[in-house]
VEXDO-341095 format. One record per residue: residue in one letter; x, y, z of N, C-alpha, C, O in turn. Coordinates in steps of 0.05 Angstrom, whole numbers, padded with zeros to 5 digits, always signed. Atoms other than C-alpha are relative to their C-alpha. Layout:
aXYZXYZXYZXYZ/...
END
This chain:
x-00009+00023-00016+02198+01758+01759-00006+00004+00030-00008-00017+00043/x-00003-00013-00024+02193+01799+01826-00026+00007+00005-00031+00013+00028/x+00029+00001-00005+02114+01805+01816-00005-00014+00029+00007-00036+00033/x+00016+00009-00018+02079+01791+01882+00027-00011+00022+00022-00031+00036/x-00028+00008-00010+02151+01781+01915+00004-00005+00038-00005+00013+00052/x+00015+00010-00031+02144+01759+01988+00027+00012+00018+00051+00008+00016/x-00017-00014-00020+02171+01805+02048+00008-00021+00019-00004-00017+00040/x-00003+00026-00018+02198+01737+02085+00017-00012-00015+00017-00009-00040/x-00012+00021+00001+02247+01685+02086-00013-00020-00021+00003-00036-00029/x+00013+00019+00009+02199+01644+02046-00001+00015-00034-00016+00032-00042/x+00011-00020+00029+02208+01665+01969+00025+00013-00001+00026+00026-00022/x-00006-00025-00003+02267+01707+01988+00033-00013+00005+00037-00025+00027/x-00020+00011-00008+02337+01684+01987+00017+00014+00028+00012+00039+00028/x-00011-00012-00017+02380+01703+02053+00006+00027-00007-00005+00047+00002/x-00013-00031+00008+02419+01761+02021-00026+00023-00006-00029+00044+00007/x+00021-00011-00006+02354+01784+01997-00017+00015+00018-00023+00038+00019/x+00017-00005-00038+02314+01784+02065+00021+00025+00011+00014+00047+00018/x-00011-00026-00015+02365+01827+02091+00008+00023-00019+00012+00044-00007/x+00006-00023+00012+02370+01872+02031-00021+00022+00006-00019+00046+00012/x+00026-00004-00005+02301+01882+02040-00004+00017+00016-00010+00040+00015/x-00003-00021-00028+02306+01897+02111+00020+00026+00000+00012+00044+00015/x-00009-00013-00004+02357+01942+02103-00006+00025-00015+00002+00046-00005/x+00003-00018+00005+02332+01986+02054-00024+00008+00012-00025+00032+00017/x+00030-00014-00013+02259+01993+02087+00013+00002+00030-00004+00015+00044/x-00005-00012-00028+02291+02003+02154+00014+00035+00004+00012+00052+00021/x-00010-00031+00004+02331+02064+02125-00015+00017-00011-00010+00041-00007/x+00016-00024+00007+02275+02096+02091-00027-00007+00018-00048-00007+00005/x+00012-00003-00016+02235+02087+02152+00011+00024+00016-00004+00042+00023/x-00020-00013-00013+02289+02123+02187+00000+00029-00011+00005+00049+00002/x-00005-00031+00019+02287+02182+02130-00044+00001+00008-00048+00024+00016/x+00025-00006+00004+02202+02181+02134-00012-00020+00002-00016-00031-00019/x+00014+00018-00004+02162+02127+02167-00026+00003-00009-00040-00017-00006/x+00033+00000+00011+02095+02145+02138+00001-00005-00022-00011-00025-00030/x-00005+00019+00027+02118+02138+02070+00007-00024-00007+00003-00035-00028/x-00012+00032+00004+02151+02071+02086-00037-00016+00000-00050-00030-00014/x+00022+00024-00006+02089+02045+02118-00017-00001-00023-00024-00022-00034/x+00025+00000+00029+02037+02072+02056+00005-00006-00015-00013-00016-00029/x-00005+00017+00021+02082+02048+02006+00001-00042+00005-00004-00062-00008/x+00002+00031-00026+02087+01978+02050-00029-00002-00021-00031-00011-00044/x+00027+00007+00004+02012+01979+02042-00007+00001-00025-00023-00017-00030/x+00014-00009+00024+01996+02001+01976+00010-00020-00026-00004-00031-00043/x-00016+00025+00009+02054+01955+01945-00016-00027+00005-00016-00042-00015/x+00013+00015-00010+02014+01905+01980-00020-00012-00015-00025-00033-00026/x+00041-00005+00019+01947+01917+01949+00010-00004-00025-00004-00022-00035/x-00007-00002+00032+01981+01923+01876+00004-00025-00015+00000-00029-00039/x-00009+00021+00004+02007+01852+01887+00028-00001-00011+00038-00020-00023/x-00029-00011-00003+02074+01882+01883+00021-00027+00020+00040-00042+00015/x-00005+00011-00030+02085+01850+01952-00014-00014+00011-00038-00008+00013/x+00014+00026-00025+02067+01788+01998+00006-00002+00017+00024-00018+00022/x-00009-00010-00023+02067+01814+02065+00006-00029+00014-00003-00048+00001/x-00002+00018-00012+02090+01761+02119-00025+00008+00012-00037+00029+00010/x+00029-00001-00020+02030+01745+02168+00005+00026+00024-00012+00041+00034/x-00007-00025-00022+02071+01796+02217-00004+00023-00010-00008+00042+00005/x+00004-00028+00014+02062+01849+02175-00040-00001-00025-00050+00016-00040/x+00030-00005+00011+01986+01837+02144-00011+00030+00009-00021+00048-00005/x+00013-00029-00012+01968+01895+02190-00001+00026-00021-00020+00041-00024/x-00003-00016+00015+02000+01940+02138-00013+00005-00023-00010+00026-00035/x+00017+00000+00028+01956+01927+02080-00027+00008+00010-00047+00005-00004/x+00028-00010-00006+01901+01954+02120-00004+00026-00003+00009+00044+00008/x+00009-00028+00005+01862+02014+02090+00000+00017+00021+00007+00040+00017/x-00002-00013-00024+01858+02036+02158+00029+00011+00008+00036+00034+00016/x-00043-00002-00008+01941+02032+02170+00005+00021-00022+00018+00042-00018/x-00014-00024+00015+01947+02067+02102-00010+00024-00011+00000+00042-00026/x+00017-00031-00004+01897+02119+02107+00010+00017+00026+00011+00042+00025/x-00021-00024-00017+01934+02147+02170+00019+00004-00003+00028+00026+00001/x-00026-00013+00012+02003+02132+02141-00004+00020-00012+00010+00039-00006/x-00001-00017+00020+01981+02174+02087-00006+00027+00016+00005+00048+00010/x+00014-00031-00002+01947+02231+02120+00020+00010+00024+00021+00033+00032/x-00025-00020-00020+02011+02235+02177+00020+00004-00023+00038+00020-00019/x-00023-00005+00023+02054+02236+02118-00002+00023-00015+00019+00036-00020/x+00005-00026+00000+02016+02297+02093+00002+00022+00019-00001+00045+00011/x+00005-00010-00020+02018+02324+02155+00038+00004+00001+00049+00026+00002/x-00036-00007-00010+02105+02311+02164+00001+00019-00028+00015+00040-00029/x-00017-00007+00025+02106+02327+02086+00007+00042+00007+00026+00056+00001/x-00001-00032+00006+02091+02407+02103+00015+00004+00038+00031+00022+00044/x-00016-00006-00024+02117+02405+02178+00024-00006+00000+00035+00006+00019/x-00024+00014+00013+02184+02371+02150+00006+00026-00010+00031+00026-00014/x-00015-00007+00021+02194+02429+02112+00005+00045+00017+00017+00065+00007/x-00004-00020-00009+02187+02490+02165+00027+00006+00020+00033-00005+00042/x-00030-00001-00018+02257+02515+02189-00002+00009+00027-00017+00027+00035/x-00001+00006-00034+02274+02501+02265-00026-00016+00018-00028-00026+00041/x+00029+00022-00007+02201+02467+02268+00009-00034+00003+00004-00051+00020/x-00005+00019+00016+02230+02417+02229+00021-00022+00023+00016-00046+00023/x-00020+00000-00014+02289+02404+02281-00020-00015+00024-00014-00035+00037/x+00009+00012-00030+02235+02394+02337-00015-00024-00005-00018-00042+00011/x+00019+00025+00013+02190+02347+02286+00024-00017+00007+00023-00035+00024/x-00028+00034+00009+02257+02300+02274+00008-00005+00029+00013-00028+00035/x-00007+00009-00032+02273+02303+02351-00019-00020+00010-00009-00042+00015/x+00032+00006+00002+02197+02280+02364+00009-00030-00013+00015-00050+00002/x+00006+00020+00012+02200+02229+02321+00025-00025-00005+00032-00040-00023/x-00037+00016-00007+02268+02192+02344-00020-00022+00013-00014-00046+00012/x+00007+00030-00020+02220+02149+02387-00036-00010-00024-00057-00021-00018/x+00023+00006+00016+02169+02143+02326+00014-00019-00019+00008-00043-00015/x-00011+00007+00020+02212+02121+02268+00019-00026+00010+00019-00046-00005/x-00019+00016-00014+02260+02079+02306-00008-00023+00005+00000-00044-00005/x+00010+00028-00004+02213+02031+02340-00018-00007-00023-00013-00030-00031/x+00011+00012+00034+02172+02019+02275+00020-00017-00019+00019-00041-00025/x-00018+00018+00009+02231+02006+02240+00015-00038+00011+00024-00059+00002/x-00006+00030-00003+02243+01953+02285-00021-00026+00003-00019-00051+00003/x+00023+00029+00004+02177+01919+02287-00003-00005-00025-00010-00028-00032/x+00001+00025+00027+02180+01915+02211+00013-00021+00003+00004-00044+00002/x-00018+00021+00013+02241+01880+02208-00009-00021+00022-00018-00040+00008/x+00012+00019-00023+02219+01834+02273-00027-00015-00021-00028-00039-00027/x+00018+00020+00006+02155+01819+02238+00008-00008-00037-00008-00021-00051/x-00004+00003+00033+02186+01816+02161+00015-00038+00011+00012-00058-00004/x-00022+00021-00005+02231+01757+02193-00017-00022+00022-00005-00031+00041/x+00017+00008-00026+02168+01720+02235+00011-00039-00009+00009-00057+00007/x-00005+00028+00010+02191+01652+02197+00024-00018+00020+00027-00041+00026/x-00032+00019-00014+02264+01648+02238-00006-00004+00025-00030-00006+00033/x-00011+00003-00035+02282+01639+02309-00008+00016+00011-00011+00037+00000/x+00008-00037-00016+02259+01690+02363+00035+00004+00000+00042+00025-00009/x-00029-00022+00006+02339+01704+02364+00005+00027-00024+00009+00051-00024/x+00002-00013+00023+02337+01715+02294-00016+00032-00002-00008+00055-00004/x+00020-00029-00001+02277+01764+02296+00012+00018+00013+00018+00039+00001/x-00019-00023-00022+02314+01799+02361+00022+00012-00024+00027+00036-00027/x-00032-00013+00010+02376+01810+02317-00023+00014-00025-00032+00037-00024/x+00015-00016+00020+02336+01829+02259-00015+00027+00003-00016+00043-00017/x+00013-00007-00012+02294+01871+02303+00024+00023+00005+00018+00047+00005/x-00018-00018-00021+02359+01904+02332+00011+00016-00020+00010+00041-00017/x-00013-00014+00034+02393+01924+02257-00019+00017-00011-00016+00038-00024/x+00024-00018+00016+02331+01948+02235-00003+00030+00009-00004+00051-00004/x-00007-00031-00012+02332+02002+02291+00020+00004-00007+00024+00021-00024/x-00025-00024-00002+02394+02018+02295+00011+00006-00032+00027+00024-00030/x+00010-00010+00016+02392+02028+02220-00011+00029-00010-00001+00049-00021/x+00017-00017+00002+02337+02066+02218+00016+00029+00021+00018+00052+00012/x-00009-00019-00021+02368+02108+02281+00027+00013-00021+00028+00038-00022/x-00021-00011+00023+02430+02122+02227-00014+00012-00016-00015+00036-00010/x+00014-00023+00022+02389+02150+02171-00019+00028+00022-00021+00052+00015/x+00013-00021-00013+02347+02190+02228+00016+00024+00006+00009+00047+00003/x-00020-00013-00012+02409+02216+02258+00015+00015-00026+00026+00037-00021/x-00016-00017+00014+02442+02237+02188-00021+00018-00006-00014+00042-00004/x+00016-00018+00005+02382+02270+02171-00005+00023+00019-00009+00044+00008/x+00004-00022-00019+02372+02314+02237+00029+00019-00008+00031+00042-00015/x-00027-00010+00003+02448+02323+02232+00004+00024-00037+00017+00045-00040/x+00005-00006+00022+02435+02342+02160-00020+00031-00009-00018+00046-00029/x+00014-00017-00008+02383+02392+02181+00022+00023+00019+00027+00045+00008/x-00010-00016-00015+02422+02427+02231+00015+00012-00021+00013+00036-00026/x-00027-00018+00023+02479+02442+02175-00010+00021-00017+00004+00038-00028/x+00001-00009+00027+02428+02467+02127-00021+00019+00010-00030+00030-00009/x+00012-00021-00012+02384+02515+02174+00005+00023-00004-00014+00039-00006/x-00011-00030-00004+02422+02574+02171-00006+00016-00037-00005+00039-00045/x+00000-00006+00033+02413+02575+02091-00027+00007-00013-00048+00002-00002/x+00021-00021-00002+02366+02614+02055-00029-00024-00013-00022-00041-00030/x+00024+00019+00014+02299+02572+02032-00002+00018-00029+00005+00041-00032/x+00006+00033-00011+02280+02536+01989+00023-00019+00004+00022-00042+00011/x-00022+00027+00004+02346+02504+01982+00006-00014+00022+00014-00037+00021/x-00008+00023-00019+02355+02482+02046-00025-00023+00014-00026-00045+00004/x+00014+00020-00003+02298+02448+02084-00025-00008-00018-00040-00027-00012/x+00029+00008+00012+02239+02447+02033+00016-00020-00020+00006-00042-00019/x-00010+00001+00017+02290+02428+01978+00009-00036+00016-00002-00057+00008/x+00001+00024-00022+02321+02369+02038-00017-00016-00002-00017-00037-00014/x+00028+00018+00010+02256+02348+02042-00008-00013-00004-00009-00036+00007/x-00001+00007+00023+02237+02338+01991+00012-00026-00018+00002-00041-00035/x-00023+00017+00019+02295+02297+01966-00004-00021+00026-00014-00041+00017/x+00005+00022-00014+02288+02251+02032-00026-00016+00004-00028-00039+00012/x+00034+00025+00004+02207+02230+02024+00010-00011-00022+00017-00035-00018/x-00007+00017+00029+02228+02211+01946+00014-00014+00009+00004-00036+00010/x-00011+00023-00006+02280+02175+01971-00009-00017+00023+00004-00038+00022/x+00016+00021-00011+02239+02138+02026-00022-00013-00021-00026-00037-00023/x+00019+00015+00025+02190+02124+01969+00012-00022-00011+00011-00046-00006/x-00021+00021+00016+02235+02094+01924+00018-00019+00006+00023-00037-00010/x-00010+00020-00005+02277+02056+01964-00022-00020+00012-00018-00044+00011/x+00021+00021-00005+02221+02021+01987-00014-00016-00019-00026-00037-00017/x+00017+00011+00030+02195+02010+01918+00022-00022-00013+00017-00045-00019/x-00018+00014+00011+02263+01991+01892+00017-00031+00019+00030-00050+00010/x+00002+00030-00018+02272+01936+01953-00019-00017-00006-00009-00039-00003/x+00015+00020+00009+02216+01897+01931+00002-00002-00024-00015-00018-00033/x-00007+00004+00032+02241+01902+01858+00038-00017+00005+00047-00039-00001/x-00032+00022+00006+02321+01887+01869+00014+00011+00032+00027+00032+00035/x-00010-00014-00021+02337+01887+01948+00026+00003+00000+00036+00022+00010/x-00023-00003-00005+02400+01874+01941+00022+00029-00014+00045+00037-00008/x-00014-00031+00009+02418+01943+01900-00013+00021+00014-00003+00043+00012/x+00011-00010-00018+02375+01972+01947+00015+00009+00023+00021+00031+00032/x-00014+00001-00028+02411+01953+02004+00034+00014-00008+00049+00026+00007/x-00032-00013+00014+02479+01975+01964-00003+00040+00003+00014+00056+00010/x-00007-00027+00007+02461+02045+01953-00011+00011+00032-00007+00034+00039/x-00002-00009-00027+02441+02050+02028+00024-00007+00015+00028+00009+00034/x-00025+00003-00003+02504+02026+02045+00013+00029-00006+00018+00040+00015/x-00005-00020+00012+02528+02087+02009+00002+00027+00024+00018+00041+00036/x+00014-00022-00013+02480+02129+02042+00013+00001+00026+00014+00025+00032/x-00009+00009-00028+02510+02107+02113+00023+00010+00003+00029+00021+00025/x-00033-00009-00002+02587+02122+02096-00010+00019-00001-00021+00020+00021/x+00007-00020+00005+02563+02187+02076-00008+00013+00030+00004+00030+00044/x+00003-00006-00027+02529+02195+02137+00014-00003+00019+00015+00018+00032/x-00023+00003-00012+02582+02170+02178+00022+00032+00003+00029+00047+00021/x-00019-00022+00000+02628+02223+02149-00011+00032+00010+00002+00051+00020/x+00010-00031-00001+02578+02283+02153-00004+00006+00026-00001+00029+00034/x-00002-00008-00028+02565+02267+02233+00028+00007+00016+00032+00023+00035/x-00032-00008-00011+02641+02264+02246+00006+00032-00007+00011+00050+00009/x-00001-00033+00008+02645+02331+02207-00014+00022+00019-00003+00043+00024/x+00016-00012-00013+02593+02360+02247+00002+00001+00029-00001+00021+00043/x-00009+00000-00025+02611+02334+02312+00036+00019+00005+00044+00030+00026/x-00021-00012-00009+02684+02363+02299-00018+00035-00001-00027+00043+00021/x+00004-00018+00001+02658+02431+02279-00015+00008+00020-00019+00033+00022/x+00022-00014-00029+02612+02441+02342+00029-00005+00021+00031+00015+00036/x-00016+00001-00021+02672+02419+02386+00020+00023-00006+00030+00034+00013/x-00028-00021+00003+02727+02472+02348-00025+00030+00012-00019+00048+00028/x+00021-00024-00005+02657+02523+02353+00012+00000+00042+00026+00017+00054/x+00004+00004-00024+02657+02502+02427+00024+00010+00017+00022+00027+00034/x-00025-00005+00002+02731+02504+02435+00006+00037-00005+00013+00051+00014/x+00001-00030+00005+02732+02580+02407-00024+00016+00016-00021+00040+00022/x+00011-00027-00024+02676+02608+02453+00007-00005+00024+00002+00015+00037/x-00008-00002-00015+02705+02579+02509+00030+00010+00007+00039+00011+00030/x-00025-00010+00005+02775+02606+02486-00006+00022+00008+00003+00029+00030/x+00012-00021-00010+02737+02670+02484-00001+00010+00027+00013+00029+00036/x+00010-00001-00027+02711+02670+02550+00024+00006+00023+00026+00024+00040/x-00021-00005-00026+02779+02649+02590+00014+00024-00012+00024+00037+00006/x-00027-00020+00006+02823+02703+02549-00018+00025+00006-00004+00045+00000/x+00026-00016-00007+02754+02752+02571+00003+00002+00030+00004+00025+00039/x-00009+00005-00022+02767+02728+02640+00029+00012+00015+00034+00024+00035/x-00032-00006-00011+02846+02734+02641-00003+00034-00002+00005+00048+00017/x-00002-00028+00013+02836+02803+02611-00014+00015+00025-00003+00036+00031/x+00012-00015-00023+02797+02828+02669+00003-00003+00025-00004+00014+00042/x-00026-00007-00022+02838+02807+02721+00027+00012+00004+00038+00023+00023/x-00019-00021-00003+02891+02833+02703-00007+00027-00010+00012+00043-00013/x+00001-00025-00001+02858+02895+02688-00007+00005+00032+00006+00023+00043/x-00006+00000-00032+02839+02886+02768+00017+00004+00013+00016+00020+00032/x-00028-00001-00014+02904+02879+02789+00012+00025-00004+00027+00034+00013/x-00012-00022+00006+02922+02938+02754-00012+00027+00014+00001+00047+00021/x+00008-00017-00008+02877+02980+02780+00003-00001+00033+00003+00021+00044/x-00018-00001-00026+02899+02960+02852+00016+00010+00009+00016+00023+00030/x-00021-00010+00005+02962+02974+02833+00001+00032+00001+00016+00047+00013/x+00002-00034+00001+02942+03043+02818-00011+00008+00021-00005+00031+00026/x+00011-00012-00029+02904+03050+02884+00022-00001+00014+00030+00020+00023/x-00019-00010-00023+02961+03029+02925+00015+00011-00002+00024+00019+00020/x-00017-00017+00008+03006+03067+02887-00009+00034+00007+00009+00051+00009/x-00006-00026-00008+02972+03137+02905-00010+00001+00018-00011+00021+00031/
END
């Protein structure tokens, strides 16, 4: 029924359209080269009926470099503390992409519309970016493969698939990124407390390091003016 299923307002009931958008903006956010080559390739299959704003993407050209930077993140994605400087790097790659899909997925509405669409899409995408760096940092210290090859790993498949499974049923799409988001939510709060109690304890360190050696000063004063 979802054959040839059109990335637009046109074909696409409201709830839809923003299913849509929301799952390809979060697995842009997890791996923009996979979004865009499955974009494209979906395209070609007749999977998908790009809006006119997005034709670009069905170009062999667009998904012959998605593909070959996607080979390129797949093995740089997976080297520990590399990995950390790739996902930093690519905060101003993944982000604005994400928002010109959804800008050009939505070329049918209002320029408001688009703007707002445009604006969710990033900041979206900036959520899945952010749990994933965040996600990285936690899992550095741990011995490979389980942490970043294993990570990985599990975040291109899931940029794949949610991209696949938005043009099949966006609206469960968009549900289990929902998901993904609380989750993330909880794991940056976790992470932000544990760097502040970290932070909190070496600066504890420090003043009781401090106190401790003035008053060993004083003491030794003490003992000068005393003989």
């Amino acid at each position: 029924m979802l054959a040839g299923m059109k990335f637009s307002g046109y074909g696409l009931a409201g709830s839809e359209l923003v299913g849509l958008i929301v799952a390809v903006s979060f697995a842009a956010g997890l791996n923009v080269y996979a979004t865009v080559a499955t974009l494209g390739l979906l395209a070609h299959a007749g999977v998908l009926a790009l809006p006119s704003g997005l034709h670009l993407l069905s170009s062999w050209w667009v998904i012959a470099a998605s593909g070959t930077l996607f080979a390129v993140e797949f093995f740089a994605d997976k080297i520990p503390a590399f990995d950390l400087f790739w996902n930093t790097l690519h905060t101003f790659v993944r982000v604005p992409v994400a928002a010109l899909i959804a800008y050009g997925a939505t070329s049918q509405l209002s320029p408001e519309k688009q703007l707002l669409a445009a604006l969710a899409g990033g900041a979206i995408a900036l959520a899945a970016h952010g749990g994933k760096t965040a996600a990285r940092v936690a899992v550095t210290p741990l011995p490979e493969p389980v942490s970043n090859i294993a990570l990985s790993a599990g975040e291109d498949t899931l940029a794949v698939f949610l991209t696949w499974l938005a043009t099949r049923h966006p609206i469960a799409a968009a549900l289990i990124v929902a998901a993904f988001l609380a989750a993330i939510v909880v794991a940056i709060r976790w992470v932000v407390r544990a760097m502040t109690r970290a932070l909190k304890n070496l600066f504890g360190v420090a003043e009781n390091g401090m106190e401790n050696e003035t008053s060993l000063a004083s003491s030794n004063r003490r003992d000068v003016d005393a003989a």
